[in-house]
C-alpha positions in Angstrom: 46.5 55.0 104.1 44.9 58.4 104.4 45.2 61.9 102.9 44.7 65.2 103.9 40.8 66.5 103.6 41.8 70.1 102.5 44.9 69.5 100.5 44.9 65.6 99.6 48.5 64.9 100.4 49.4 61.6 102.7 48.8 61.9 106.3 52.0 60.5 108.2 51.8 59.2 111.5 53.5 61.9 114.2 53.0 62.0 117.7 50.0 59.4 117.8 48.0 61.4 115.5 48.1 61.8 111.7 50.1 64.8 110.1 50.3 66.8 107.1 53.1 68.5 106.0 51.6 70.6 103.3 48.9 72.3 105.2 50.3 71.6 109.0 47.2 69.9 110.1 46.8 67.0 112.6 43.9 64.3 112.4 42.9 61.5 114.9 44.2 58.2 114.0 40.5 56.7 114.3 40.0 53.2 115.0 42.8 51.4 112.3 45.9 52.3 114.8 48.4 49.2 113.9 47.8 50.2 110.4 49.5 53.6 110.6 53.3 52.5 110.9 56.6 54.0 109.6 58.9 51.6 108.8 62.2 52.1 107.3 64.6 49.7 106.2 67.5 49.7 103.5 67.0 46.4 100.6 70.8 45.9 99.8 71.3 43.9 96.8 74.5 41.7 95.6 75.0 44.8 93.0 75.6 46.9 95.7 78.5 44.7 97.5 82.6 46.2 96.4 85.3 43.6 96.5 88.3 44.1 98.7 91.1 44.5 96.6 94.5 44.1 99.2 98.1 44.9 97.6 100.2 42.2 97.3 102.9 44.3 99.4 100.6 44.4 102.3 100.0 41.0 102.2 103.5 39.9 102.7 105.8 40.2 105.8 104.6 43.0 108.5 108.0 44.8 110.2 109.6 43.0 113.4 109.3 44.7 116.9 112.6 45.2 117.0 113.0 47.1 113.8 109.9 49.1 114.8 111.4 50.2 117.5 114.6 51.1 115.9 112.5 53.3 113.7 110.5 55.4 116.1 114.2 55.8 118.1 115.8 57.0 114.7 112.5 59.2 114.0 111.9 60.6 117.6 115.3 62.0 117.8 115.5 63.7 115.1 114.2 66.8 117.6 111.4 68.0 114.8 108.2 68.3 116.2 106.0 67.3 113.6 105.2 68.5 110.5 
């Protein structure tokens, strides 16, 4: 890790070179290249995880074709167009 010689903030790898953000400056990487890598990754942790919660009305019987059907002709001629 390196810092900035005029401000001494961290110098972030951009564009092969290192960069400041506070003083917009760029440095040579020098000879420690492998060192300088961003790496982000997100640590979730069994806190984090929501149960499902299902209603037991959703969990019973879905509707039949047939009365699905019966529904959308009973609702599509009706001659409203929406809302």
């Amino acid at each position: 890790m390196r810092f900035c010689s005029n401000c001494d903030n961290i110098l972030i790898p951009k564009n092969k070179k290192l960069y400041c953000k506070a003083c917009d400056e760029e440095f040579n990487l020098g000879s420690d290249q492998e060192e300088y890598k961003i790496q982000k990754k997100i640590h979730h942790d069994e806190s984090e995880l929501a149960p499902i919660v299902i209603k037991e009305g959703l969990r019973g019987e879905r509707i039949s074709n047939s009365d699905r059907r019966a529904f959308e002709d009973y609702f599509s001629s009706s001659g409203s167009e929406g809302y």
